[in-house]
C-alpha positions in Angstrom: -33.2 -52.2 -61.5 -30.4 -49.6 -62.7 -31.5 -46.2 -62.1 -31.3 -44.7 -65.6 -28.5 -42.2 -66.3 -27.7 -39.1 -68.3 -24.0 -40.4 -69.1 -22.9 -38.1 -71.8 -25.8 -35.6 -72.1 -25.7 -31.6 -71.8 -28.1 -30.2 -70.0 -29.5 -26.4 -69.3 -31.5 -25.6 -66.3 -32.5 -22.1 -66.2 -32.4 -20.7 -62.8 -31.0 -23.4 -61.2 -28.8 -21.4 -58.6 -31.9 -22.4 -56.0 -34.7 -24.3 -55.6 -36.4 -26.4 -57.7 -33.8 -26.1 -61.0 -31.1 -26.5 -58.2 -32.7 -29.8 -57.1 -32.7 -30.6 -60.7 -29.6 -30.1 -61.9 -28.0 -32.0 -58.9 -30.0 -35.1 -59.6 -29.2 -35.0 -63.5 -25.4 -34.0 -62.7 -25.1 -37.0 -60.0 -26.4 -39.5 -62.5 -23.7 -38.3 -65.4 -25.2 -35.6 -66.7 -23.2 -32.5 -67.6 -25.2 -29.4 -66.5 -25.1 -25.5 -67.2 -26.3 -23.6 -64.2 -28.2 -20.8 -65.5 -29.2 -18.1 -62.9 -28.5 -14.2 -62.4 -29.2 -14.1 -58.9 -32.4 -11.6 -58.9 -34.6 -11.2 -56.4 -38.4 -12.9 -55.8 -39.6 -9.8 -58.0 -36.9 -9.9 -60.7 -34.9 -7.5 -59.4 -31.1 -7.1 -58.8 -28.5 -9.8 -59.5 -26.1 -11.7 -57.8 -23.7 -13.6 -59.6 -22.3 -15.7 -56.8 -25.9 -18.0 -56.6 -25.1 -19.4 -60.0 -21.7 -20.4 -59.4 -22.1 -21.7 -55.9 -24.4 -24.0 -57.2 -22.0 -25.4 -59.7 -19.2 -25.7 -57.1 -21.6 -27.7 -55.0 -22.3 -29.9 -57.7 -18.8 -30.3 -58.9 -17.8 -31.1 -55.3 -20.1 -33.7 -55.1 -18.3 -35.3 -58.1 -20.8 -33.9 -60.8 -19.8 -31.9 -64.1 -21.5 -27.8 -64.2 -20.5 -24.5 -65.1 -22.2 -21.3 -64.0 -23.7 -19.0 -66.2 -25.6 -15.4 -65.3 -27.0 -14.5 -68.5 -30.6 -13.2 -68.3 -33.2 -15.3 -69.8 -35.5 -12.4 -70.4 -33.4 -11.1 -74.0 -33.0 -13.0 -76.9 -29.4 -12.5 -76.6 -29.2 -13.8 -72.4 -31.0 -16.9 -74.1 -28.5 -17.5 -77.0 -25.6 -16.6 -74.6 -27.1 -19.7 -72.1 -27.5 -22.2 -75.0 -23.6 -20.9 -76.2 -22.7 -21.3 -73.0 -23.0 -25.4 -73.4 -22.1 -25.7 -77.2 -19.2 -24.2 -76.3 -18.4 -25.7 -73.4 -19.3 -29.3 -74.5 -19.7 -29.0 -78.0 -23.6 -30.4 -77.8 -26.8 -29.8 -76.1 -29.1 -32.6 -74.7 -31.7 -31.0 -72.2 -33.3 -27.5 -71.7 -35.2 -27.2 -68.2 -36.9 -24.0 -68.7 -37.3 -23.0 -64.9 -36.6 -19.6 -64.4 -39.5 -17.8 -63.2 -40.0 -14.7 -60.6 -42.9 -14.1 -58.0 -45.2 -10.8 -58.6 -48.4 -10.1 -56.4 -50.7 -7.4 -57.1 -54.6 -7.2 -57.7 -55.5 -6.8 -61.2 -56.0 -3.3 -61.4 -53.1 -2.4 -59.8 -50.5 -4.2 -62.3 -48.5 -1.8 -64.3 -47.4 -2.6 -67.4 -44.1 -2.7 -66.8 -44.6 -4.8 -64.0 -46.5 -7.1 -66.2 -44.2 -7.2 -69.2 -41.2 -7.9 -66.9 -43.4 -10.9 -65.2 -44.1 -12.4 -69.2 -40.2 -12.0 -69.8 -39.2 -14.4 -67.5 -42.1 -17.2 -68.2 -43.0 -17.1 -71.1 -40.6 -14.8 -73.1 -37.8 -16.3 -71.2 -38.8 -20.0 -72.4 -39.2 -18.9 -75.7 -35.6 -17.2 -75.8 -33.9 -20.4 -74.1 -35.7 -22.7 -76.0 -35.3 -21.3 -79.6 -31.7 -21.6 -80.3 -31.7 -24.7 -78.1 -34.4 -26.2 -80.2 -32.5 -25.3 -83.6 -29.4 -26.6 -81.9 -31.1 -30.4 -81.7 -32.7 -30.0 -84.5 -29.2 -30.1 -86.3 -28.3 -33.3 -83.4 -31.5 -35.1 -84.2 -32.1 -35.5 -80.4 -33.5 -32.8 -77.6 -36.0 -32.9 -74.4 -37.4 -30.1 -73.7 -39.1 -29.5 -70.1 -40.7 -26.4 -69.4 -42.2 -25.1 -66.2 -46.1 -24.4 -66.1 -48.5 -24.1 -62.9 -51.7 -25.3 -61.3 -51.5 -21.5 -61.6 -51.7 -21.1 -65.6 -54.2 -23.5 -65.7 -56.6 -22.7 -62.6 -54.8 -20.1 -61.2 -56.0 -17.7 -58.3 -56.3 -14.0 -57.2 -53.6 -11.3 -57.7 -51.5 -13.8 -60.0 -52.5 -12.1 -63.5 -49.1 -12.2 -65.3 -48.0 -15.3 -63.7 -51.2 -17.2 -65.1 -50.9 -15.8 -68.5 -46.9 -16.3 -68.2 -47.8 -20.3 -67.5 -50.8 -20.3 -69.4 -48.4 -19.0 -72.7 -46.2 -21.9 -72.4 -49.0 -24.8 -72.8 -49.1 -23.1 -76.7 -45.0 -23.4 -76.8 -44.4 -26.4 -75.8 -47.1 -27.8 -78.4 -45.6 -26.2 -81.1 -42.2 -27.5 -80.5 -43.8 -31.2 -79.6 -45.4 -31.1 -83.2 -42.6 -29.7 -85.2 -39.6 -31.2 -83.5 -41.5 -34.9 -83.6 -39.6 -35.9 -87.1 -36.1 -34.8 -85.7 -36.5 -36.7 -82.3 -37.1 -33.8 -79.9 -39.5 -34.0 -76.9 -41.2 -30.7 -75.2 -43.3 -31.0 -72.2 -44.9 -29.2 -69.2 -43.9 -30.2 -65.3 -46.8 -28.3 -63.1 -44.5 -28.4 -59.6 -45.6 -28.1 -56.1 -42.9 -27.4 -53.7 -42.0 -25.2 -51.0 -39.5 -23.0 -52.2 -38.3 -19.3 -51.9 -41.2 -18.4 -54.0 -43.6 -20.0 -51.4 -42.7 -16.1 -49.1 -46.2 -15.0 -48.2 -47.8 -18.7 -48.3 -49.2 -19.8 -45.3 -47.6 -23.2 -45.4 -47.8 -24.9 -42.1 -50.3 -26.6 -42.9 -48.6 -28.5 -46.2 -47.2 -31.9 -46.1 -43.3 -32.4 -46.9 -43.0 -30.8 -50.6 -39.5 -30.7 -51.0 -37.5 -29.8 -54.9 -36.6 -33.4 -54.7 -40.4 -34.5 -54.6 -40.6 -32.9 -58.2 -37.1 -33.4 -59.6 -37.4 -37.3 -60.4 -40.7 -36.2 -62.6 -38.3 -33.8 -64.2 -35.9 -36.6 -64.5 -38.0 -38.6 -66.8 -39.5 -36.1 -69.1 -35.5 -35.0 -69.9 -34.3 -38.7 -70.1 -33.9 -40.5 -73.6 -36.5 -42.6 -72.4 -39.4 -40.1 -72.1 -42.3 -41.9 -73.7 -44.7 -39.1 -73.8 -44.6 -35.2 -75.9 -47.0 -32.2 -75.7 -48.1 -33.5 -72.6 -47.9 -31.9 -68.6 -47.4 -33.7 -65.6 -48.3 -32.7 -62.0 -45.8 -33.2 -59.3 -47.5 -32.2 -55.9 -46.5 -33.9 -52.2 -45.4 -36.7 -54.0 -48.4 -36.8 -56.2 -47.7 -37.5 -60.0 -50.7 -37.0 -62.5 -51.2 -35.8 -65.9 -52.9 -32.5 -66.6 -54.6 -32.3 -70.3 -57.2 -29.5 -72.0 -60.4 -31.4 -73.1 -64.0 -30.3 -74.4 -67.1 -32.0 -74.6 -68.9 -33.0 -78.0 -71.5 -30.2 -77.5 -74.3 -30.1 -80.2 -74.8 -28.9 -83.8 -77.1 -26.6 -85.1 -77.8 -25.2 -88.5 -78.7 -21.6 -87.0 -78.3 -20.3 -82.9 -79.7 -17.3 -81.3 -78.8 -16.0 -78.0 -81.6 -17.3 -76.9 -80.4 -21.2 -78.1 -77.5 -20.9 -76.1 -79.0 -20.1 -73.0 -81.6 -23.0 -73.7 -79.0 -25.6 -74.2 -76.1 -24.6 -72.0 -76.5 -28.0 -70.1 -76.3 -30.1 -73.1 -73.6 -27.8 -74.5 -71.6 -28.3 -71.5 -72.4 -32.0 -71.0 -69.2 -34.2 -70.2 -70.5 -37.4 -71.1 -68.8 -37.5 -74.4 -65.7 -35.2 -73.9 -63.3 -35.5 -76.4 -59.8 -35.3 -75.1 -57.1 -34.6 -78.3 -53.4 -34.9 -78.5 -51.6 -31.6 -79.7 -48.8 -33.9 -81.3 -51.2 -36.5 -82.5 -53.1 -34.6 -85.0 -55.4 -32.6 -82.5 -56.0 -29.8 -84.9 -57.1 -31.4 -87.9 -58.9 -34.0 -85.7 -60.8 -31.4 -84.0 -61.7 -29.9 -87.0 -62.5 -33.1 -88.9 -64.8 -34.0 -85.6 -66.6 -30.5 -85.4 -67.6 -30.6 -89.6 -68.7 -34.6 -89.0 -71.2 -32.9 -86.6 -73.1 -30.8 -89.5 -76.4 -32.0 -90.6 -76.5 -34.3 -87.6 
């Protein structure tokens, strides 16, 4: 069966200079796709720059036959992210693809975070999606076509100790991809999560010798699909982990109705509350809000 192709689409992959948005862009790029390299070089924690990361990952690509241009604008200001979506308009006159993948590693326990520290965490995940993604997303609006892929974690949704603004960073973008799912379904665009697993520079600290092969290009074909034409799905996240592919979704149970609670209730009926027998599992872009609602007032009187 032909492998399907990106012939003709524009693609930008935020921090792509390494890692998993490198192994990205060089599969889109070697199956036609036209990519922008975004990535200002900066360090696991965010800080510094180095400009030379960026473009020797396009002149690999372009080497290898493929079509990129580097670009080191920050995605952490609203002006980096209009600069990296201007970067393909004007380079290509259109924009296909946004792989929101920049992201930056910061440990500390709870207490200990400064704010600054924390802030500077949120601009890059969540912030930074949000500044890629808007002018992108007005950009296909106007086209009548977009995917949209941004990066969340096991990490947002479970996460695990001395993580706190990378959870809420990955948690954040569950809420923006949603929202652009639901209002970019009438003009053709797609948004979803990928939840990657891979052994990368931000694996430092891990102890990983004890993790099967989890190389970028495990994830990338994942990645692949939600940005090609073809991507059947919206509002939705996939994991990619060791070769494992699943789908990750937010779901509640029915739970029970009563006219009046106390505290005391509550306690009383905690396991029936939290019974999973009857879990109803809603589609953000299929009418989850007003279903949810619609379900929950059904419930009164019963």
């Amino acid at each position: 069966m032909t492998e399907r192709r990106f012939d003709g689409r524009v693609a930008v992959i935020t921090g792509s200079g390494r890692g998993l948005g490198l192994g990205y862009a060089k599969l889109l790029a070697s199956l036609g796709a036209k990519v922008v390299i975004n990535d200002n070089g900066a360090a696991l924690d965010g800080a510094g720059n180095d400009s030379s990361v960026a473009q020797l990952a396009a002149d690999e690509i372009i080497a290898a036959g493929g079509e990129a241009i580097a670009c080191t604008d920050s995605v952490t200001t609203p002006e980096g992210g209009e600069a990296i979506v201007d970067a393909a308009l004007s380079k290509w006159g259109r924009l296909d693809i946004v792989i929101n993948n920049a992201g930056n590693s910061f440990h500390s326990a709870f207490e200990d975070f400064t704010f600054a520290d924390f802030k500077h965490s949120l601009d890059i995940h969540l912030m930074g999606s949000f500044n890629v993604s808007r002018p992108a997303f007005a950009a296909m609006k106007k086209a009548g076509y977009g995917r949209i892929v941004l990066t969340g974690s096991i990490g947002g949704i479970y996460t695990m100790a001395s993580v706190a603004a990378y959870a809420v960073g990955k948690s954040g973008v569950i809420g923006l991809s949603n929202i652009m799912a639901i209002e970019g379904a009438e003009f053709g665009i797609k948004s979803n999560i990928i939840l990657p697993g891979a052994v990368t520079r931000m694996s430092e600290g891990i102890d990983i010798s004890q993790f099967p092969p989890m190389g970028p290009e495990k994830v990338a074909p994942v990645v692949g699909y939600l940005a090609h034409e073809d991507c059947a799905v919206t509002a939705e996240m996939l994991v990619s982990v060791a070769g494992r592919v699943a789908r990750a979704y937010v779901t509640e149970t029915e739970g029970l109705w009563r006219d009046h609670w106390s505290i005391d209730d509550v306690a009383a009926n905690l396991d029936a509350i939290r019974d999973t027998s009857n879990n109803w599992t809603l589609h953000p872009a299929e009418g989850a809000f007003g279903e949810h609602l619609g379900r929950s007032f059904g419930m009164v009187g019963k």
